[in-house]
PDB file of N, CA, C and O in Angstrom:
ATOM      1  N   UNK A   1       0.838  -1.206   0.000  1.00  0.00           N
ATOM      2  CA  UNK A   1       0.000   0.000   0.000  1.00  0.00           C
ATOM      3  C   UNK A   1       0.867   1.248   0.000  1.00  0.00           C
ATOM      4  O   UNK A   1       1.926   1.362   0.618  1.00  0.00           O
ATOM      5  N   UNK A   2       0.298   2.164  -0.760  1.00  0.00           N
ATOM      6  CA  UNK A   2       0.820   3.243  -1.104  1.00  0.00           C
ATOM      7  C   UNK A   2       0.546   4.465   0.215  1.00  0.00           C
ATOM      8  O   UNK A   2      -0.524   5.072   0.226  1.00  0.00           O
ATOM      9  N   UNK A   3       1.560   4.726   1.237  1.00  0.00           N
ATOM     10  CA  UNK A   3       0.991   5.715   2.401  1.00  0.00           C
ATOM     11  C   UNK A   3       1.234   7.380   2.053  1.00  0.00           C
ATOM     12  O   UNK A   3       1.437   8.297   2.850  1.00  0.00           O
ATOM     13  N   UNK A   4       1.140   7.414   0.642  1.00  0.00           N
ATOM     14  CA  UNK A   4       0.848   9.002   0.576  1.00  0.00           C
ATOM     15  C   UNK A   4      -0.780   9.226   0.271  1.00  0.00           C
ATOM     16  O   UNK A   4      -1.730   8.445   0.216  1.00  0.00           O
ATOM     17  N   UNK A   5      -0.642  10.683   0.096  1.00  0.00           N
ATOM     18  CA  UNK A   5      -2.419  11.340   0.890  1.00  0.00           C
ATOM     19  C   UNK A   5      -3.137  10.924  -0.747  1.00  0.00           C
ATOM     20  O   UNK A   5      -2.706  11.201  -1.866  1.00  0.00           O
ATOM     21  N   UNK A   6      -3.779  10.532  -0.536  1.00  0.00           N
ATOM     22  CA  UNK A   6      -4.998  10.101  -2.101  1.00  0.00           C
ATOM     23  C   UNK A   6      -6.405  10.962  -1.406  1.00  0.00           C
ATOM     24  O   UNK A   6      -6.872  11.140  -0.281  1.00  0.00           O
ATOM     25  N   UNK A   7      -6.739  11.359  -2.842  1.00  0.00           N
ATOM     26  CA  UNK A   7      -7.857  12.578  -2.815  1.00  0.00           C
ATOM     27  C   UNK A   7      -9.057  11.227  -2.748  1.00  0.00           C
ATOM     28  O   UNK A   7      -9.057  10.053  -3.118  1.00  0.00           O
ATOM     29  N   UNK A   8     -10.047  12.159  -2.048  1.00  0.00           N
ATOM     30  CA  UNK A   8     -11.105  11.545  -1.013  1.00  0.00           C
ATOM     31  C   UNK A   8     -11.994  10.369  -2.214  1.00  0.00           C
ATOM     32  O   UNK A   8     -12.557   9.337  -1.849  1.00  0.00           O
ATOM     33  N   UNK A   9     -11.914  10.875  -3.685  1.00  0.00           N
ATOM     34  CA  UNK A   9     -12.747   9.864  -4.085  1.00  0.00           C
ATOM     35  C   UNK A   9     -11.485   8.221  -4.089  1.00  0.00           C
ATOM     36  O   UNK A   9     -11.655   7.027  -3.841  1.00  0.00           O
ATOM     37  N   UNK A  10     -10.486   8.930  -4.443  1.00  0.00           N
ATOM     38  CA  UNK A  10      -9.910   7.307  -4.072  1.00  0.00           C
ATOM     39  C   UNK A  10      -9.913   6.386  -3.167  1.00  0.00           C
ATOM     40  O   UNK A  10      -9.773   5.166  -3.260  1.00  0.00           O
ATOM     41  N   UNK A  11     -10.171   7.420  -1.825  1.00  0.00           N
ATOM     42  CA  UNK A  11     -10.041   6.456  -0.678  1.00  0.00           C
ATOM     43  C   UNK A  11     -11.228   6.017  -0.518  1.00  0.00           C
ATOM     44  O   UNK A  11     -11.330   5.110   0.308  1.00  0.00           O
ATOM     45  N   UNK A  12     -12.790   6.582  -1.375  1.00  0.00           N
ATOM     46  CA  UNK A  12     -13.616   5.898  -0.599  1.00  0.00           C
ATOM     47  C   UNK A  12     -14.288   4.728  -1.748  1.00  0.00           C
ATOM     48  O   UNK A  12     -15.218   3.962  -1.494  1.00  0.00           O
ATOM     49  N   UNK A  13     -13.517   4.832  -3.108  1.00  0.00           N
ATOM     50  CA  UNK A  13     -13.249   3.527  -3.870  1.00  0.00           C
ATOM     51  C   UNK A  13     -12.344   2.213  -3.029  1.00  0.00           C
ATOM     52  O   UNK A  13     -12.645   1.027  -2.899  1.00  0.00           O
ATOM     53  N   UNK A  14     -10.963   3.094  -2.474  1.00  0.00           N
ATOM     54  CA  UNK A  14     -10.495   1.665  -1.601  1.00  0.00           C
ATOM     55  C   UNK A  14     -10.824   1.061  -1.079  1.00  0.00           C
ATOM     56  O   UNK A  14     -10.481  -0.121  -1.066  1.00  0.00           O
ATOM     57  N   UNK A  15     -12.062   1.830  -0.050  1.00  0.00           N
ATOM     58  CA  UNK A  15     -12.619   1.485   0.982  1.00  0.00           C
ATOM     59  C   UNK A  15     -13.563   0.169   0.556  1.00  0.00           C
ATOM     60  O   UNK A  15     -13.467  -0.952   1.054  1.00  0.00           O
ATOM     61  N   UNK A  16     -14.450   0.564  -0.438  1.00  0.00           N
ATOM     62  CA  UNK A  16     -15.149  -0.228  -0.566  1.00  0.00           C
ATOM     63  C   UNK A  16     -14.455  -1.757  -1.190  1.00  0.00           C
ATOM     64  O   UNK A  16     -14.652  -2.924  -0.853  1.00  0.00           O
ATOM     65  N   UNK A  17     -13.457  -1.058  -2.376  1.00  0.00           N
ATOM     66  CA  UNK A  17     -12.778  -2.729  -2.339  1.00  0.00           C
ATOM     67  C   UNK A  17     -12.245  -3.509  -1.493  1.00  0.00           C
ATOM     68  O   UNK A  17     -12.475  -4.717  -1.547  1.00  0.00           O
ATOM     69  N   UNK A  18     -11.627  -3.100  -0.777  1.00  0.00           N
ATOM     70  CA  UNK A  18     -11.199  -3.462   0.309  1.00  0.00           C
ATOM     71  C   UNK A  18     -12.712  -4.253   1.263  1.00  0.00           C
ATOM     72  O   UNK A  18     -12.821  -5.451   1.000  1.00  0.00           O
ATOM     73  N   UNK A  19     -13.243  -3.984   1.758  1.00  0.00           N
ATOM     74  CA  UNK A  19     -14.441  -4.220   2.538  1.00  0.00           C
ATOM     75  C   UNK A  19     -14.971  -4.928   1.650  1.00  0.00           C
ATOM     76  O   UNK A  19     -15.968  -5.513   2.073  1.00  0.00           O
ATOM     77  N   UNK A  20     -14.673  -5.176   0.338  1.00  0.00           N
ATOM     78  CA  UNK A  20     -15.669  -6.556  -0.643  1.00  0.00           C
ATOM     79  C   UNK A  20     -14.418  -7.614  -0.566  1.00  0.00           C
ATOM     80  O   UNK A  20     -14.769  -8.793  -0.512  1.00  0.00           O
ATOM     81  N   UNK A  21     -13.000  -7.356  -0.553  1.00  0.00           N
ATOM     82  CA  UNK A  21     -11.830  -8.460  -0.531  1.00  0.00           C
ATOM     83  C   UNK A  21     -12.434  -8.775   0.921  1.00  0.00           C
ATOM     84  O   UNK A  21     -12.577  -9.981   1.123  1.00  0.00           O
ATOM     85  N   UNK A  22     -12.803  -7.959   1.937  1.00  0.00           N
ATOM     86  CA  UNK A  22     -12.532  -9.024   3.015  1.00  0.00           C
ATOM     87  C   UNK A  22     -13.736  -9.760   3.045  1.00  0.00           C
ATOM     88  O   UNK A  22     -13.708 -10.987   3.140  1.00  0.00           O
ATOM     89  N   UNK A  23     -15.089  -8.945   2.954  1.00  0.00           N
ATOM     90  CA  UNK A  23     -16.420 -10.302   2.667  1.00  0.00           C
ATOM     91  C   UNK A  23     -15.937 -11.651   1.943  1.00  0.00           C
ATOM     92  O   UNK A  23     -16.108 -12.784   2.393  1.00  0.00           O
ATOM     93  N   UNK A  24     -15.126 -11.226   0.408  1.00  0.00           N
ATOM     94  CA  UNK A  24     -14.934 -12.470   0.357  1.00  0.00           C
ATOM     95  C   UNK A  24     -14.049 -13.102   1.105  1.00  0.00           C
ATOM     96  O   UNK A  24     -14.640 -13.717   1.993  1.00  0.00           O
ATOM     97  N   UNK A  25     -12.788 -13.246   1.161  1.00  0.00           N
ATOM     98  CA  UNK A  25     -11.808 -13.395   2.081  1.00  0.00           C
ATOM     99  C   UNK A  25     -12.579 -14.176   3.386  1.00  0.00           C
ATOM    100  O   UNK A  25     -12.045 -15.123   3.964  1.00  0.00           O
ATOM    101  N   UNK A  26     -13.821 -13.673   3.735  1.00  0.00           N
ATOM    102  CA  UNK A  26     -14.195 -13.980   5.217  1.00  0.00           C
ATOM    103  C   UNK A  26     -15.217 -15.252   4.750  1.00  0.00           C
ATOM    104  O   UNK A  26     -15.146 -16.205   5.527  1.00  0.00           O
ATOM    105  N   UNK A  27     -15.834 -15.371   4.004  1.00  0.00           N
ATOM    106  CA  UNK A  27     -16.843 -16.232   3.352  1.00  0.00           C
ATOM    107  C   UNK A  27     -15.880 -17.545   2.867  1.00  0.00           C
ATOM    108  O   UNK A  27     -16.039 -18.675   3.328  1.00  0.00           O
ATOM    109  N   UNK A  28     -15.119 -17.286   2.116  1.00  0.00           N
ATOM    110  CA  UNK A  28     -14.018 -18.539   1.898  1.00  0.00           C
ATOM    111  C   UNK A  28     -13.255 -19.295   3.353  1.00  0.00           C
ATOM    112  O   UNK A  28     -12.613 -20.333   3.193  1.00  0.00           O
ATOM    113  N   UNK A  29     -13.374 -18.762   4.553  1.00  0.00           N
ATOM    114  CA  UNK A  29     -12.758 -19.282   5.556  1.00  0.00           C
ATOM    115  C   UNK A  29     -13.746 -20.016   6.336  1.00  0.00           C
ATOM    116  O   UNK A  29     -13.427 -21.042   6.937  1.00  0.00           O
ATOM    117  N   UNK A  30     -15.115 -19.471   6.360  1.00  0.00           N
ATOM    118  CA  UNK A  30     -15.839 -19.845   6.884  1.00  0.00           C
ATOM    119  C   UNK A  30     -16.755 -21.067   5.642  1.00  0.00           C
ATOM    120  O   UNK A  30     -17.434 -22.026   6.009  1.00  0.00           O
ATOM    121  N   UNK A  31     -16.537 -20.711   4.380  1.00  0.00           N
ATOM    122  CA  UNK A  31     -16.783 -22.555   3.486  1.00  0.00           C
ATOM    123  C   UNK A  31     -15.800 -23.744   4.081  1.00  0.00           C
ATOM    124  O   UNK A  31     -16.096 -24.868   4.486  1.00  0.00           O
ATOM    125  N   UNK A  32     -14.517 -23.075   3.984  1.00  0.00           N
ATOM    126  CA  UNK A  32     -13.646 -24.214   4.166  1.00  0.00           C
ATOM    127  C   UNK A  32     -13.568 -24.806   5.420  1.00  0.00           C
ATOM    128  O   UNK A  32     -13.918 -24.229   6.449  1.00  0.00           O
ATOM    129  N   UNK A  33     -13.155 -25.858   5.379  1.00  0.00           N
ATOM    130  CA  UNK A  33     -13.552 -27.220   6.496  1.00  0.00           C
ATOM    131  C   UNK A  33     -12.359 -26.894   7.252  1.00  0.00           C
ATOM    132  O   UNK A  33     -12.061 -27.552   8.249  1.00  0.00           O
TER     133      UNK A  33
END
């Protein structure tokens, strides 16, 4: 990750990808056995 300042529409695009990687991310741990 890049820690310089990103203008507000980027961060609240990250945000949301981020928060859909971890739904999935969290859904695949909880399929697997």
């Amino acid at each position: 990750l890049k820690m310089i300042h990103r203008p507000a529409i980027d961060d609240s695009r990250f945000s949301s990808v981020w928060e859909r990687f971890v739904l999935v991310q969290k859904d695949a741990y909880e399929m697997s056995p």
